[in-house]
C-alpha positions as CSV (number, residue, x, y, z in Angstrom):
1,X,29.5,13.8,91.3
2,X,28.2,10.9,90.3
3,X,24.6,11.8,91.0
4,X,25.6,14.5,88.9
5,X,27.1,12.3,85.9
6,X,23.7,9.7,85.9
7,X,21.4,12.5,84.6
8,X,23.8,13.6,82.3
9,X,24.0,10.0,81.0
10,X,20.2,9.6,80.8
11,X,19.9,13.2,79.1
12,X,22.6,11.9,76.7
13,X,20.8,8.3,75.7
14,X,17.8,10.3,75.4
15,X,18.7,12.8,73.1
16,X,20.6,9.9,71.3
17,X,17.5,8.2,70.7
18,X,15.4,10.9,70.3
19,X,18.0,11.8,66.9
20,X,17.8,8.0,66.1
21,X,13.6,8.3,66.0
22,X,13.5,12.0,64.2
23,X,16.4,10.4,61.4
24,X,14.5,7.3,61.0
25,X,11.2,9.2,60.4
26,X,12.9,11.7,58.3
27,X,14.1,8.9,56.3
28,X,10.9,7.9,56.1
29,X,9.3,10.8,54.9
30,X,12.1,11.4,52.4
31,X,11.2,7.7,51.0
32,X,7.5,8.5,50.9
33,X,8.3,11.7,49.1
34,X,10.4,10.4,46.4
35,X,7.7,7.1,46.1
36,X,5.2,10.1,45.3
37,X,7.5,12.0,43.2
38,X,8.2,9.1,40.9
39,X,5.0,7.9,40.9
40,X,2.8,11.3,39.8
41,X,6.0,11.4,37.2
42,X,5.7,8.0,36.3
43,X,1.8,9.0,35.6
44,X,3.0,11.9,33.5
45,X,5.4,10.5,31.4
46,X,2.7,8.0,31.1
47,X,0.1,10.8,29.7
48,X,3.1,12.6,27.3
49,X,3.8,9.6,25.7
50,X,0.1,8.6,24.7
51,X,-0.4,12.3,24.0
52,X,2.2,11.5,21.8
53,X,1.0,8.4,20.4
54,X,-2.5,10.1,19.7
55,X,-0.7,13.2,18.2
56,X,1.0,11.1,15.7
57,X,-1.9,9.1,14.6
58,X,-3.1,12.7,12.9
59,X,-0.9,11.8,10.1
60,X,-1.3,8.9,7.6
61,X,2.1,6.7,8.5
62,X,2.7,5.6,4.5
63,X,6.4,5.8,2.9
64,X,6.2,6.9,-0.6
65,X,8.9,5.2,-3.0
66,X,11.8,7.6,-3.7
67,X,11.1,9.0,-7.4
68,X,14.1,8.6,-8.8
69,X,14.3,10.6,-11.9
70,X,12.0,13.8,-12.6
71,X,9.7,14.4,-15.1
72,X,12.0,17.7,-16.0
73,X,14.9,15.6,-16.3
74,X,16.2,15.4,-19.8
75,X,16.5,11.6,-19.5
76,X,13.0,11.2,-18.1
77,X,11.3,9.8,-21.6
78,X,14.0,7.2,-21.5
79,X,12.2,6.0,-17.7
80,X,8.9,6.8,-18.9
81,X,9.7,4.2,-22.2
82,X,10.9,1.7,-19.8
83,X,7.7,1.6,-17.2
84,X,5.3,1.0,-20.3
85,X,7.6,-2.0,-21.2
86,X,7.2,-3.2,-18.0
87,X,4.1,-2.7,-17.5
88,X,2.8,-4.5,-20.8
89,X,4.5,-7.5,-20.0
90,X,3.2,-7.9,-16.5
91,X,0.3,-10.5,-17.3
92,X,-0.6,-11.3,-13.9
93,X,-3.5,-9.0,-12.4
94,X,-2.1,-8.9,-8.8
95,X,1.7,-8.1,-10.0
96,X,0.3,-5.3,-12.3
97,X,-2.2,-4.2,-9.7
98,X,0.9,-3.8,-7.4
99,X,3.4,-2.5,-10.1
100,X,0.8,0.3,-10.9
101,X,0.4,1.0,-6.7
102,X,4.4,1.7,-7.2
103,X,4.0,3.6,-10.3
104,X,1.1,6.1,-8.2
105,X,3.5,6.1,-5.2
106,X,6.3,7.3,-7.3
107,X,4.2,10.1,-9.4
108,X,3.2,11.3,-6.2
109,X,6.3,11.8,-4.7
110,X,7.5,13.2,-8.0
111,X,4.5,16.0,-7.5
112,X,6.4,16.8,-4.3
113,X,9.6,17.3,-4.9
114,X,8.1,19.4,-8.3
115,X,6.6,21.7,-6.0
116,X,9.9,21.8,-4.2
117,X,11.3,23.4,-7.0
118,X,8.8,25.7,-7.9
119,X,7.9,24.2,-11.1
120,X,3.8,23.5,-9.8
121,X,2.3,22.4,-13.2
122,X,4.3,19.7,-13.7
123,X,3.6,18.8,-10.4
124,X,-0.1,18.9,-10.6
125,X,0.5,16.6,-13.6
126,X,2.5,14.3,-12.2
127,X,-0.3,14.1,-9.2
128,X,-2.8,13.7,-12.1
129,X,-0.9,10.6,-13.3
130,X,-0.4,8.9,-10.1
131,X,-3.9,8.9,-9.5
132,X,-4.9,7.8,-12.9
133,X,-2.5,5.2,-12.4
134,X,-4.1,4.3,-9.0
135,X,-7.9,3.9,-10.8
136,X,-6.6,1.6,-13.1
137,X,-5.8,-1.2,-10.1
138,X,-9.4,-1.5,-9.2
139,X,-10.6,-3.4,-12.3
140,X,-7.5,-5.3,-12.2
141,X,-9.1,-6.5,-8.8
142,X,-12.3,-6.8,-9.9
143,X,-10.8,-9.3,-13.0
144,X,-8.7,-11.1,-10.6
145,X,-11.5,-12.0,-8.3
146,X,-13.8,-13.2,-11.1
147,X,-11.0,-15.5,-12.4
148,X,-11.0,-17.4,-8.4
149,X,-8.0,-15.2,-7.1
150,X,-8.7,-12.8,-4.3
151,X,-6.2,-10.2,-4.0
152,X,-4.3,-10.4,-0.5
153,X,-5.7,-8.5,2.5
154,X,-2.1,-6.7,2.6
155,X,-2.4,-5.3,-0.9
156,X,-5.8,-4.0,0.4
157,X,-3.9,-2.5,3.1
158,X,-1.8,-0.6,1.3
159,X,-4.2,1.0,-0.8
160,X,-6.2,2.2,2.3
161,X,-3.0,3.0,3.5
162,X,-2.0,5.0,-0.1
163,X,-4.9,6.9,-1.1
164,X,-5.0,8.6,2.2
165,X,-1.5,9.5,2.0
166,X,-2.6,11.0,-1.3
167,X,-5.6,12.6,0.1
168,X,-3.3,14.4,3.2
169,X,-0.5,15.4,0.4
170,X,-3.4,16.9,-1.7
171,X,-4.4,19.0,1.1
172,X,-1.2,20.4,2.0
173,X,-0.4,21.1,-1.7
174,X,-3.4,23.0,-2.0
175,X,-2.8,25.0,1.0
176,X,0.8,26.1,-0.9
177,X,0.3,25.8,-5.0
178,X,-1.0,29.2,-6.7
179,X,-4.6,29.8,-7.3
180,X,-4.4,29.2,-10.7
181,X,-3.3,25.5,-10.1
182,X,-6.2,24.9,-7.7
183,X,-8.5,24.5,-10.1
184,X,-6.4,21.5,-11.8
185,X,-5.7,19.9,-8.4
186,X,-9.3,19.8,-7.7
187,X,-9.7,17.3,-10.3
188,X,-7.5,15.0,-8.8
189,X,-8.7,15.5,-5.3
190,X,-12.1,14.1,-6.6
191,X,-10.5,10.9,-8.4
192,X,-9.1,10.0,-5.0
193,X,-12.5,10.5,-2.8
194,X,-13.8,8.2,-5.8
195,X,-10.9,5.5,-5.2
196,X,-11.9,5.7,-1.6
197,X,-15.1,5.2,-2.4
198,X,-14.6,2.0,-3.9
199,X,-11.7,0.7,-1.6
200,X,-14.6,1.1,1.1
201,X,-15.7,-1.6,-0.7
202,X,-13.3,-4.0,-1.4
């Protein structure tokens, strides 16, 4: 009997450490595993998130003021009155170069929400506007540099920044505007590649 019960012991501590090796190497595995599972998902996240990054760097990242009232608006002269009085007694080049910056920004966004609403001439006129607004900051620059007063490199970066919003919102509103509205929007397409032009330089 009790040569019997030693082999049975032995048999017993064997398999007992024979479970304790295969759970510690299953463990083991298991870790490895999940090490390599978060790492190649690590990598991945990794990769969708600059994917992301580069994705979003398609479009020009510029906030355009909210217009307030529109040009349809029966109160609109009233605004319209109160920007020229504004602007005429803004003496200082910088301030006016930045006050006409706003008043582009605005006309632009007023051109969008126009074409929101279906009414696309006035919104290829407001466009017009904001544009013509925009060429009139250059010489302002060009005044306030001959007089000793550079304007600040984050006014410059804004303009960059602008006319290239302009430029992308040209292009989508001449994928959507009538034909016969094009033509018109053309016009304005060309002002901003010539304010481009000459921010280049700047």
């Amino acid at each position: 009997m009790a040569g019997l019960f030693f082999p049975a012991r032995c048999i017993k501590i064997s398999f007992t450490l024979f479970l304790g090796i295969m759970i510690k190497k299953t463990t083991g595995l298991f870790l490895a595993f999940l090490f390599v599972v978060i790492v190649l998902g690590g990598f991945y996240l990794l990769n969708l998130s600059s994917q992301t990054v580069i994705f979003g760097q398609e479009k020009i990242v510029y906030n355009l003021p909210y217009p307030g009232l529109l040009p349809d608006h029966p109160v609109y002269p009233i605004k319209a009155i109160r920007d020229r009085l504004v602007d005429f007694f803004t003496r200082d080049y910088i301030k006016k170069a930045r006050l006409y910056l706003l008043y582009s920004d605005k006309r632009v966004n007023m051109a969008l929400f126009l074409a929101k609403k279906g009414k696309n001439k006035l919104a290829v006129s407001s466009f017009s506007k904001g544009e013509k607004y925009f060429q009139k900051i250059l010489p302002l620059l060009e005044t306030s540099k001959k007089q000793g007063v550079s304007p600040p490199s984050d006014l410059i970066d804004n303009l960059k920044l602008s006319n290239a919003k302009h430029g992308e919102l040209l292009d989508q509103l001449l994928k959507t505007l009538p034909q016969g509205q094009t033509e018109a929007l053309a016009e304005v397409m060309r002002i901003n590649q010539e304010i481009k032009i000459k921010l280049e330089r700047l």
